[in-house]
MIDOSE-1310 file (N, C-alpha, C; in nm, 2 decimals, decimal comma, always signed):
residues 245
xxxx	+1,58/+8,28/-1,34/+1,44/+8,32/-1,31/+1,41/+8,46/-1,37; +1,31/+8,44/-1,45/+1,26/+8,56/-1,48/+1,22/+8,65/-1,38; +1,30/+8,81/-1,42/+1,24/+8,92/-1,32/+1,23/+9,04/-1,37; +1,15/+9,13/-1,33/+1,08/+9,24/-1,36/+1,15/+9,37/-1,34
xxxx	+1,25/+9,36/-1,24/+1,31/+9,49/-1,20/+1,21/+9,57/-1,17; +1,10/+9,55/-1,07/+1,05/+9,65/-0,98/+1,11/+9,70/-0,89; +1,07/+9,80/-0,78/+1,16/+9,83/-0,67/+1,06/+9,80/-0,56; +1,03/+9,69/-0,59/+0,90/+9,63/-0,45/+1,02/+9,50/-0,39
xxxx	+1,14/+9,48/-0,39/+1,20/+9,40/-0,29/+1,20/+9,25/-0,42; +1,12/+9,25/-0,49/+1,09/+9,14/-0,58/+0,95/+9,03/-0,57; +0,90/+9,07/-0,46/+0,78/+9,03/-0,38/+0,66/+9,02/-0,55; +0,63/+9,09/-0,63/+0,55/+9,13/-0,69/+0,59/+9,02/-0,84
xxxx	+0,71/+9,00/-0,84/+0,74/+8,94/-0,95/+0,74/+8,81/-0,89; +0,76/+8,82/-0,76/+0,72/+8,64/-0,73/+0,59/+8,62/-0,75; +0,51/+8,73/-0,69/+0,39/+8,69/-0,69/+0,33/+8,65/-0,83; +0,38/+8,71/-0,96/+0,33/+8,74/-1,06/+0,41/+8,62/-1,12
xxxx	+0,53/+8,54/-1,07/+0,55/+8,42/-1,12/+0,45/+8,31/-1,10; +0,41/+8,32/-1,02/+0,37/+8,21/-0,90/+0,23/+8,20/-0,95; +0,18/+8,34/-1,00/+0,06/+8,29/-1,05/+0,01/+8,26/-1,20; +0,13/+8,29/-1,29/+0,17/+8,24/-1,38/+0,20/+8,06/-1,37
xxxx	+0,26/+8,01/-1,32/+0,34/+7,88/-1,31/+0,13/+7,81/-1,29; +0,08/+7,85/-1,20/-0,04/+7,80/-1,18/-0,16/+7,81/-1,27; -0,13/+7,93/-1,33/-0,23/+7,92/-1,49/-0,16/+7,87/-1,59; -0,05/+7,83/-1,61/+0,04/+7,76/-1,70/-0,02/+7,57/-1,71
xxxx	+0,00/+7,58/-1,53/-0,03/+7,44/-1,54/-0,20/+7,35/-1,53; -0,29/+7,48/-1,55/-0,38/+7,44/-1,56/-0,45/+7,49/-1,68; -0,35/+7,52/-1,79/-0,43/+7,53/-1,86/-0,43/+7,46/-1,99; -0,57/+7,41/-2,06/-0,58/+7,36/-2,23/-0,49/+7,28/-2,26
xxxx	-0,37/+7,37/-2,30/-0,30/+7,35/-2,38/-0,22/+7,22/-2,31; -0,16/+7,21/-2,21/-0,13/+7,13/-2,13/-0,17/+6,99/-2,20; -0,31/+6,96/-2,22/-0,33/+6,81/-2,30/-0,25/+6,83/-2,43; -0,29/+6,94/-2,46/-0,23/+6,93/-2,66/-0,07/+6,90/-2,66
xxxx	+0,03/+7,02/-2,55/+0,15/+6,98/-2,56/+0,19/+6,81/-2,49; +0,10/+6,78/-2,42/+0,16/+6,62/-2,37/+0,17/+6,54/-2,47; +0,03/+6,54/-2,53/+0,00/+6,43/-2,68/+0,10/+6,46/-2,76; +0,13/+6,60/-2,82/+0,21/+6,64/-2,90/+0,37/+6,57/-2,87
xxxx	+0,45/+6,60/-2,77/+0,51/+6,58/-2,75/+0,55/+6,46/-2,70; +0,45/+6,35/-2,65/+0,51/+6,20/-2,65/+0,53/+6,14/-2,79; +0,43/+6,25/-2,88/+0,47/+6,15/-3,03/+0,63/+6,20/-3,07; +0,67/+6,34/-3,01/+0,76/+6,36/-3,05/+0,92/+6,28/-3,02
xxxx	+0,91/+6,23/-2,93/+1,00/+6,18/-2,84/+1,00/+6,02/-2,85; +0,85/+5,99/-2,87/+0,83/+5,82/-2,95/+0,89/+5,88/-3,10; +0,90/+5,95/-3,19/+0,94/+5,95/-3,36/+1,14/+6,00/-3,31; +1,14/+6,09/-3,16/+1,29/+6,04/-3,21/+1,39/+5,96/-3,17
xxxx	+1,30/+5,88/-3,08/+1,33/+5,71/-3,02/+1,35/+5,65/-3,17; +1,27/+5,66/-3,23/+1,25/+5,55/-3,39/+1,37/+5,56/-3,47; +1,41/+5,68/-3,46/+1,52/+5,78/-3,57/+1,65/+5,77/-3,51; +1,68/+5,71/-3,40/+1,81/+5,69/-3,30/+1,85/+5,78/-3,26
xxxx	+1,77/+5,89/-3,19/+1,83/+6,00/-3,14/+1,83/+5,98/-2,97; +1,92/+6,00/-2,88/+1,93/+6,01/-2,72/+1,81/+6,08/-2,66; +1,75/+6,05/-2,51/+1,66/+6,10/-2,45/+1,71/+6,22/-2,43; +1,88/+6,27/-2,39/+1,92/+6,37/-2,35/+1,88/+6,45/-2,48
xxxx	+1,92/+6,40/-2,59/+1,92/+6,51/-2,76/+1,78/+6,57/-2,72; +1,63/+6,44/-2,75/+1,52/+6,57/-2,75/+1,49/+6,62/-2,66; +1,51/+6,61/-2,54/+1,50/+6,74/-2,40/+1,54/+6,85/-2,45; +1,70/+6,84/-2,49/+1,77/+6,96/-2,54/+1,71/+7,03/-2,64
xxxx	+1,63/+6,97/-2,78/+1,59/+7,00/-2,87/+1,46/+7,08/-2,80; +1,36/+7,00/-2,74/+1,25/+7,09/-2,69/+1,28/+7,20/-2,58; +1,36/+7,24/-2,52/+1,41/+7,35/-2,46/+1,49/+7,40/-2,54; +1,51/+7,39/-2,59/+1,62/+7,53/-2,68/+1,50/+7,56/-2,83
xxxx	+1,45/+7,46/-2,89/+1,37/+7,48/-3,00/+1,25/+7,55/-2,91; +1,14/+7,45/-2,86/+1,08/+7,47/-2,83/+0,97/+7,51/-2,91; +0,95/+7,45/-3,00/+0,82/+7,46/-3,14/+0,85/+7,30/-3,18; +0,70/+7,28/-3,15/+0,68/+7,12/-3,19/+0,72/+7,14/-3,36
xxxx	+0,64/+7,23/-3,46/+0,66/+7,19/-3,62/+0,84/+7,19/-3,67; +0,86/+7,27/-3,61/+1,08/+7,30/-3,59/+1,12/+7,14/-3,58; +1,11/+7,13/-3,45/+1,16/+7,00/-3,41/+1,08/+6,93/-3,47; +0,98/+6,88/-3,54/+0,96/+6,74/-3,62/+1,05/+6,77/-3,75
xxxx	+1,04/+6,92/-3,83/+1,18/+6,94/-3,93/+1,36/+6,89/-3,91; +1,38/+6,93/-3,77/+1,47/+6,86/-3,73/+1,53/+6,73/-3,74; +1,46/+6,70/-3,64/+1,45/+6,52/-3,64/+1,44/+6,51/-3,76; +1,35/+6,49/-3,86/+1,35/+6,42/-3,95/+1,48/+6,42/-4,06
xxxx	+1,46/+6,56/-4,07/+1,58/+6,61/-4,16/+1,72/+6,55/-4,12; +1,76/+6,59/-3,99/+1,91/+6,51/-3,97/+1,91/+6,41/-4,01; +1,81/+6,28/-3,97/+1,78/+6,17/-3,99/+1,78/+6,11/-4,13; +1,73/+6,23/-4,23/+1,73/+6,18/-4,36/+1,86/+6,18/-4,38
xxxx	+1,98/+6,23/-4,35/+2,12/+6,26/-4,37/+2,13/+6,46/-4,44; +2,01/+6,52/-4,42/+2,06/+6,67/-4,43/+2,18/+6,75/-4,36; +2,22/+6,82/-4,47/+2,35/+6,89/-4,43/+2,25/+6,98/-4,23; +2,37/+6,97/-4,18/+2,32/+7,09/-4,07/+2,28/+7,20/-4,08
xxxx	+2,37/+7,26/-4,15/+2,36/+7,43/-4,19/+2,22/+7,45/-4,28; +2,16/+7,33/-4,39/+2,04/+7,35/-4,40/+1,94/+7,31/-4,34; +1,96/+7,22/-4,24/+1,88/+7,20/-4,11/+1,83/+7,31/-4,04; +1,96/+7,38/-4,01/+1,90/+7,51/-3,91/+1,90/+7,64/-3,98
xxxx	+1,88/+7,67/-4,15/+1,75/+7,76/-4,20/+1,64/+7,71/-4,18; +1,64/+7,56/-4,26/+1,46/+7,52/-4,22/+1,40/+7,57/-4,07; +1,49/+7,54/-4,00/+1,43/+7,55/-3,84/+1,43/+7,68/-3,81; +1,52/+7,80/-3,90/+1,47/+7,92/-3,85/+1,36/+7,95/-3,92
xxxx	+1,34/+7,96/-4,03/+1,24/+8,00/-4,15/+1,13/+7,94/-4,10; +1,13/+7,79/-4,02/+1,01/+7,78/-3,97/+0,95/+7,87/-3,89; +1,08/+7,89/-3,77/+1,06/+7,98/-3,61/+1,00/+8,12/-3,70; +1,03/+8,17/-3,84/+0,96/+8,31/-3,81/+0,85/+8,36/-3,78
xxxx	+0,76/+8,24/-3,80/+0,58/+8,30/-3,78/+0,55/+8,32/-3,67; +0,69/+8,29/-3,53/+0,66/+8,37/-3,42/+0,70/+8,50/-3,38; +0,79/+8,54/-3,50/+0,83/+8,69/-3,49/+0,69/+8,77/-3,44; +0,57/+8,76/-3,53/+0,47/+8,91/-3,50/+0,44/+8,82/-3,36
xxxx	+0,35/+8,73/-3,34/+0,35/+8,68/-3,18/+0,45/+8,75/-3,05; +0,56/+8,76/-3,12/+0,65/+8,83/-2,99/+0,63/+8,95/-3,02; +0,63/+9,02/-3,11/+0,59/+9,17/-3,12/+0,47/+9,23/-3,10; +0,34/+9,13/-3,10/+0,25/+9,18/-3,04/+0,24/+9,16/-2,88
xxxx	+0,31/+9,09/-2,84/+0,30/+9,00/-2,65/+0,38/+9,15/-2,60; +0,52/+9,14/-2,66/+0,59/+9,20/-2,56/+0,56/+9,34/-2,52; +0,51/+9,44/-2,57/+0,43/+9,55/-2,56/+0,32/+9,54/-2,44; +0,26/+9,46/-2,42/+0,16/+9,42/-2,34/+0,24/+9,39/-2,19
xxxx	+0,34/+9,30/-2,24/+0,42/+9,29/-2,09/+0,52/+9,35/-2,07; +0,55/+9,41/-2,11/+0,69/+9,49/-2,07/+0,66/+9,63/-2,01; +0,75/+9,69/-1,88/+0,75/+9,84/-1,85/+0,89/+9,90/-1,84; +0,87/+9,99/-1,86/+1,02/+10,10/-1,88/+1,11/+10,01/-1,78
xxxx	+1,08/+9,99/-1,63/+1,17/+9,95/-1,54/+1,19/+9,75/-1,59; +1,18/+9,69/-1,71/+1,19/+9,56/-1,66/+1,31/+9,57/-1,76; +1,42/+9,43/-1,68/+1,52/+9,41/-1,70/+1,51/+9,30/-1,84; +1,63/+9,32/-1,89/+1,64/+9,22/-2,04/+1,67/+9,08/-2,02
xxxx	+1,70/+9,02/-1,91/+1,68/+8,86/-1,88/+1,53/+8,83/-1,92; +1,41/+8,88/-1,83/+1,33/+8,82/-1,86/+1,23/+8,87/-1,96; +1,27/+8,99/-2,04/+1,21/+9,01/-2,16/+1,25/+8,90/-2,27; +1,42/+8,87/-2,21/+1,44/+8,76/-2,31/+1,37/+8,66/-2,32
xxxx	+1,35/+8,61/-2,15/+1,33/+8,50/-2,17/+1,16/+8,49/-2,18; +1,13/+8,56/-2,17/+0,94/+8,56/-2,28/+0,93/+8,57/-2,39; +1,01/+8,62/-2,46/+1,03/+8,64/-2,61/+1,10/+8,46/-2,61; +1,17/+8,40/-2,59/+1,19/+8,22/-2,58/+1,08/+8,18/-2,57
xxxx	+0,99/+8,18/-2,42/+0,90/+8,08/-2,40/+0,79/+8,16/-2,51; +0,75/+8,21/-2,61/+0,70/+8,26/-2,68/+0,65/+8,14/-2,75; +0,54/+8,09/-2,74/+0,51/+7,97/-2,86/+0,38/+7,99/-2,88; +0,30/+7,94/-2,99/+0,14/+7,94/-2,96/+0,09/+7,93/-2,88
xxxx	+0,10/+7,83/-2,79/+0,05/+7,81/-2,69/+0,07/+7,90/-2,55; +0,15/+7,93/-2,54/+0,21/+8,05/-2,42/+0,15/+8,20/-2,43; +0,18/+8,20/-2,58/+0,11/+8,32/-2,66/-0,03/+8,40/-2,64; -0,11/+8,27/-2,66/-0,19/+8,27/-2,65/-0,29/+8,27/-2,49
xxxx	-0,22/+8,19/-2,44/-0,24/+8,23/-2,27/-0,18/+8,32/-2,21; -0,08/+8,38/-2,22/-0,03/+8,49/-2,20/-0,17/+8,69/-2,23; -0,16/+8,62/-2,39/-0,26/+8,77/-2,40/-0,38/+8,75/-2,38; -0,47/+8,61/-2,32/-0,54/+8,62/-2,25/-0,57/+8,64/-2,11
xxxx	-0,47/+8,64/-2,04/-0,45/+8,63/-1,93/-0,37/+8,77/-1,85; -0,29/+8,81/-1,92/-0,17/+8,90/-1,91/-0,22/+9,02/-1,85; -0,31/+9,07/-1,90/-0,37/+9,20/-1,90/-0,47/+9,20/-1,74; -0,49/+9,07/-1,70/-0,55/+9,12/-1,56/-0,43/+9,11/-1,45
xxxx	-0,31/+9,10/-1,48/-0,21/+9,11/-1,35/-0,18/+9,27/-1,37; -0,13/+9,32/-1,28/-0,07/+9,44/-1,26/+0,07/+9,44/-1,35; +0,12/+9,56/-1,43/+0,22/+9,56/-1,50/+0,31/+9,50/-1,54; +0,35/+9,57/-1,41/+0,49/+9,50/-1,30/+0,50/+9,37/-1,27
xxxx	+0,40/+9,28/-1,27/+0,42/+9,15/-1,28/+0,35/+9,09/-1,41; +0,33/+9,15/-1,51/+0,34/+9,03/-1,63/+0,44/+9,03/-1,69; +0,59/+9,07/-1,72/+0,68/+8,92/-1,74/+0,63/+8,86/-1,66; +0,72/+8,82/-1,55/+0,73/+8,75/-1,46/+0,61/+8,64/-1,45
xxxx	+0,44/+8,72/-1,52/+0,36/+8,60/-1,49/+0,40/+8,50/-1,68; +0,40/+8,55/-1,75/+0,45/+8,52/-1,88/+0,55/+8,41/-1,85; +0,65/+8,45/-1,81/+0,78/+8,33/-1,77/+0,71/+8,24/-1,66; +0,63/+8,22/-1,62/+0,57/+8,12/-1,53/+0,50/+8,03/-1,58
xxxx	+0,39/+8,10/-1,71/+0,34/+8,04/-1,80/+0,41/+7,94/-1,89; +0,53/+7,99/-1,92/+0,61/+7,94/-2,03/+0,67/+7,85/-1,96; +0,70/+7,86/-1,82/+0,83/+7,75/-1,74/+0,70/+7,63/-1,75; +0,58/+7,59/-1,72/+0,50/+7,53/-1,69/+0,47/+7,44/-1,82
xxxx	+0,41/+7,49/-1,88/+0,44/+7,46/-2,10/+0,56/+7,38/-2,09; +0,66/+7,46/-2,08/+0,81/+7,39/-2,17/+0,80/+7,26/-2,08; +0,81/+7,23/-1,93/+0,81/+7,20/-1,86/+0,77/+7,05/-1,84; +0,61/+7,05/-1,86/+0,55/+6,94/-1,97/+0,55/+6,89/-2,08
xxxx	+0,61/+6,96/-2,15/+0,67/+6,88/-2,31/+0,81/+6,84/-2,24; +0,87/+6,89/-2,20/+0,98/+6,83/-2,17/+0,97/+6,67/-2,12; +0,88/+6,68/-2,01/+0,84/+6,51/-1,92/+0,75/+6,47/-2,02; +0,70/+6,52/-2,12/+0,61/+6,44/-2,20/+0,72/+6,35/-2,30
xxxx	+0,86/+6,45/-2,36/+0,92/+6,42/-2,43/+1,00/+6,25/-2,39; +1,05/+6,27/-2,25/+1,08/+6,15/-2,23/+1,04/+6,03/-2,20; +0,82/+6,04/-2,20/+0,77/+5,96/-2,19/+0,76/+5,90/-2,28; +0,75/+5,98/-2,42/+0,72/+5,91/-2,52/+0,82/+5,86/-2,58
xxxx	+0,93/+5,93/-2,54/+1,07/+5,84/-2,57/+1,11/+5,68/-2,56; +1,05/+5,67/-2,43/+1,05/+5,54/-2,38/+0,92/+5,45/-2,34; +0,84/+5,52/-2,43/+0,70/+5,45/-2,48/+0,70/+5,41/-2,57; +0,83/+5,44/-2,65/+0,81/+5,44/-2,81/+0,76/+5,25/-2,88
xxxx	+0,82/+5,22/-2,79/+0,83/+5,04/-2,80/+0,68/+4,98/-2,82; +0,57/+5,08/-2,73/+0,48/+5,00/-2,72/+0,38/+5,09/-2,77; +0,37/+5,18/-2,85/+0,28/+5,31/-2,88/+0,26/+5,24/-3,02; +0,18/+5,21/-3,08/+0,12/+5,22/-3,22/+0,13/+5,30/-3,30
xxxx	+0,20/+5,33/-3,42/+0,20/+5,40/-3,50/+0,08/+5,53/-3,54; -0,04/+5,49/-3,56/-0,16/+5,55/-3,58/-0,15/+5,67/-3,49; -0,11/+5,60/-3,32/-0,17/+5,67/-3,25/-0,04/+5,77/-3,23; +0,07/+5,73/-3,24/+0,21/+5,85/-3,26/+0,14/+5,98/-3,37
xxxx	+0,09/+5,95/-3,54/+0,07/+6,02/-3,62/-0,04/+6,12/-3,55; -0,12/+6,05/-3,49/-0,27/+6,13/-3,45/-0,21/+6,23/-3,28; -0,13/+6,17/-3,24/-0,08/+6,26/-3,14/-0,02/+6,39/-3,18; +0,04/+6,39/-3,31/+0,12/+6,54/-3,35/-0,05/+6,61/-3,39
xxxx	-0,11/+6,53/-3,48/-0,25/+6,60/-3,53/-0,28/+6,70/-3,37; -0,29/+6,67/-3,27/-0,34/+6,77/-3,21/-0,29/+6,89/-3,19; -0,17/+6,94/-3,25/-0,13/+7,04/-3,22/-0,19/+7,15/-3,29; -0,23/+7,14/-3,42/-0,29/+7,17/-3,51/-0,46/+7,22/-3,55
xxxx	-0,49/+7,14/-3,48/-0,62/+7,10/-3,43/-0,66/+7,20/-3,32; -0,59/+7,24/-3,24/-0,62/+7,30/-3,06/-0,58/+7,44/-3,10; -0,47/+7,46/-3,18/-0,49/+7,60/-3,24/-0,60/+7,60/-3,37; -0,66/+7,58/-3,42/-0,79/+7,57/-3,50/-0,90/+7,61/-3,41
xxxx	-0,92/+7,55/-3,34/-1,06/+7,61/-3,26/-1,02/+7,68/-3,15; -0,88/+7,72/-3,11/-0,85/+7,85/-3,05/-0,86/+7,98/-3,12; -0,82/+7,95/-3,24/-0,88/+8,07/-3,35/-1,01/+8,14/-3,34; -1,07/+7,99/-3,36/-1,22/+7,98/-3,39/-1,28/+8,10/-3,29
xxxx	-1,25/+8,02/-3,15/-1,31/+8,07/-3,02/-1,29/+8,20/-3,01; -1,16/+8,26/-3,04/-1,11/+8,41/-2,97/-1,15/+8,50/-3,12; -1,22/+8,47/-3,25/-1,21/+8,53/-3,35/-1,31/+8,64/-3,29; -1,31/+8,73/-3,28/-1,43/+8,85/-3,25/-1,44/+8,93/-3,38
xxxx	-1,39/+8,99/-3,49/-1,37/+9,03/-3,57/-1,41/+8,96/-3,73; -1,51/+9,03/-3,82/-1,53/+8,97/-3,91/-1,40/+8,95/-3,98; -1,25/+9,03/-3,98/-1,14/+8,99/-4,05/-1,09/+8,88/-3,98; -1,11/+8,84/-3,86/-1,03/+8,71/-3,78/-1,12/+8,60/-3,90
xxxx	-1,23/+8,60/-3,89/-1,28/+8,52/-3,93/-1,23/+8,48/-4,10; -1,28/+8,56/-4,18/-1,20/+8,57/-4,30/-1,10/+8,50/-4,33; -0,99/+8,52/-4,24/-0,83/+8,51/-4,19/-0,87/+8,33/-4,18; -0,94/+8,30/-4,12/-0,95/+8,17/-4,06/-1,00/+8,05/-4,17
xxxx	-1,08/+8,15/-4,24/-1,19/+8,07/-4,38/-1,08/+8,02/-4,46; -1,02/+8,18/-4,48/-0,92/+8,17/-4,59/-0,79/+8,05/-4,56; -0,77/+8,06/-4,45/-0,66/+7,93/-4,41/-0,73/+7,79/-4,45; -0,83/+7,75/-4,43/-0,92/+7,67/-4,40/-0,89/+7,63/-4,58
xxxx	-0,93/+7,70/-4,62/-0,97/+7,71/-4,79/-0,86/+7,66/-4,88; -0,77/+7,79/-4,87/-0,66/+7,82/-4,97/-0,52/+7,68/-4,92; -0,49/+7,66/-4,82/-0,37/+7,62/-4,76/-0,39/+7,45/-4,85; -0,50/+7,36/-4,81/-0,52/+7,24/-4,89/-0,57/+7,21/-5,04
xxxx	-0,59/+7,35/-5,07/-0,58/+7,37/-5,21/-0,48/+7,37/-5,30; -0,37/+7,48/-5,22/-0,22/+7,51/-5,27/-0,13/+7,39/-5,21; -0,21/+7,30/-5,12/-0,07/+7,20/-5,17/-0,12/+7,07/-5,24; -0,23/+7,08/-5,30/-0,33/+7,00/-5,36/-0,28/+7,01/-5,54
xxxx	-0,22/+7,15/-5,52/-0,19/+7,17/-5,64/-0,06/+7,18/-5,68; -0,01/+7,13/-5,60/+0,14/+7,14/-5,56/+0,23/+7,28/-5,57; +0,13/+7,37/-5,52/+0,24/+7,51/-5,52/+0,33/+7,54/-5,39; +0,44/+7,55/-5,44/+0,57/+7,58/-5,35/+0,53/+7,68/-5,25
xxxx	+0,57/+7,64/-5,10/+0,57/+7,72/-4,98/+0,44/+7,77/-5,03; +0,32/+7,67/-5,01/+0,18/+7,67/-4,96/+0,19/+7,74/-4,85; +0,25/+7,74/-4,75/+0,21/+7,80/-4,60/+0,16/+7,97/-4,62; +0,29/+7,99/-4,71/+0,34/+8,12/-4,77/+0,24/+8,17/-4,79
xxxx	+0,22/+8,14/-4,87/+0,14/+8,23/-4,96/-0,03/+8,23/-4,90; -0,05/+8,09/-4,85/-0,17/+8,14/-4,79/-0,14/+8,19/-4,66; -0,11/+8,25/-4,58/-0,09/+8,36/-4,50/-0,09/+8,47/-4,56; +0,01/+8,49/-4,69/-0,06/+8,63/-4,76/-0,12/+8,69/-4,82
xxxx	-0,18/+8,56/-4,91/-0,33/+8,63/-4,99/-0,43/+8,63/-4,86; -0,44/+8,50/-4,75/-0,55/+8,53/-4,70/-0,50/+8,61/-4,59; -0,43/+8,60/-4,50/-0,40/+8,74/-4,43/-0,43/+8,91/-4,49; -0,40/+8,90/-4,68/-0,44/+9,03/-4,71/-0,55/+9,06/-4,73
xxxx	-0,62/+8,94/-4,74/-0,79/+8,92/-4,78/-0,86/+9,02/-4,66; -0,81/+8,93/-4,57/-0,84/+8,98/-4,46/-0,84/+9,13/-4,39; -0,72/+9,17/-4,41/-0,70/+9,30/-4,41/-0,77/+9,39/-4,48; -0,79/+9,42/-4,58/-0,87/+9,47/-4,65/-1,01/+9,49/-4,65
xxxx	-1,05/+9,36/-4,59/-1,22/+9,36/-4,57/-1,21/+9,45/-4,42; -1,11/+9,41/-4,31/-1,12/+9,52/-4,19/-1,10/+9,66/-4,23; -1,06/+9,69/-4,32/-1,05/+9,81/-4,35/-1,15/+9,92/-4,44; -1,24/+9,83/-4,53/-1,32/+9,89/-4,61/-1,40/+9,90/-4,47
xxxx	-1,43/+9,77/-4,40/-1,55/+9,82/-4,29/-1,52/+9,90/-4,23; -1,40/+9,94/-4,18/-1,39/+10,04/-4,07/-1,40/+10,19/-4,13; -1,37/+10,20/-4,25/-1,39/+10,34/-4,36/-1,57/+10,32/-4,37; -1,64/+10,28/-4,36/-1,79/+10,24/-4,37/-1,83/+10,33/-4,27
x	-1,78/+10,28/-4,11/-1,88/+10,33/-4,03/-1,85/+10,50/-4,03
């Protein structure tokens, strides 16, 4: 269990669990990871992988785009060792996400269990409820409300994973493909919604724009590069404005 190392007896990190675990499980995202993840568990029913394997895979990975690289990749017969670069090189675009969270939740007194384990449950979706949410608990209980968020997330992909495991038999194809589509989709108009900033927006156009162009045109590690032209696009227009005012 994630804890805080206050010197309140631990009262405060329960409390800040507890109200975490309860905005975890009511929120949004909750539809997106179920859908998401019964297709995941129906695609690695298809591929001959054990119910035990994707549990393990969605708690230890814990990034739906990882784990469909995974699965597939073993599947096709890929070496391992280039299995798990793909899967880290995927995991990096959660690097700045943990670097911007944990600053917000962390205080001089909290212990390195549960800074770890927020920097794990670290995913878009956690991410994203976390730094909305984070900032109205008291210090001293955001890990602790973070790791409640994230036990609640993982929690549900996990039972989603073995439903769709053993739904796989009777789920239609279409509707497996259109079930990953949401994950995709629920961060799009999460963007959309929280953009306050003419550079968010920018940032958002420019994804929108450049990402199905560059693989339209078949240039290598499209992801890449549109995150850096338009991420720098972006930068730059926040910055001429803010030299303006």
């Amino acid at each position: 269990m994630a804890q805080d190392g206050t010197a309140s007896g631990g009262s405060p990190v329960w409390e800040g669990y507890l109200a975490g675990c309860k905005a975890g499980a009511v929120s949004v995202f909750q539809i997106v990871l179920i859908g998401t993840y019964i297709s995941i568990g129906a695609l690695a029913h298809d591929l001959g992988y054990s119910v035990v394997w994707v549990v393990l895979s969605t708690l230890v990975v814990w990034a739906a785009p990882a784990q469909v690289i995974m699965i597939t990749a073993l599947a096709a017969g890929a070496a391992p060792i280039e299995v798990a670069v793909a899967v880290s090189l995927s995991g990096v675009r959660l690097l700045p996400m943990v670097v911007a969270l944990l600053p917000i939740l962390r205080t001089p007194s909290s212990r390195l269990p549960g800074v770890v384990l927020a920097a794990h449950f670290t995913a878009v979706s956690m991410w994203m409820e976390a730094l909305r949410l984070a900032h109205r608990r008291p210090p001293e209980q955001r890990i602790a409300f973070a790791n409640g968020i994230g036990t609640m997330l993982i929690a549900s992909a996990s039972l989603a994973s073995v439903a769709g495991f053993y739904f796989a038999r009777v789920l239609p194809e279409p509707l497996v493909g259109g079930l990953l589509f949401l994950t995709p989709m629920s961060f799009l108009v999460s963007v959309v919604r929280s953009s306050r900033m003419i550079s968010d927006r920018i940032a958002a156009v420019a994804g929108l724009v450049l990402s199905p162009l560059l693989a339209l045109l078949g240039v290598g590690l499209d992801l890449m590069w549109t995150g850096l032209v338009g991420g720098t696009a972006a930068y730059l227009v926040h910055r001429v404005a803010r030299a303006r005012r």
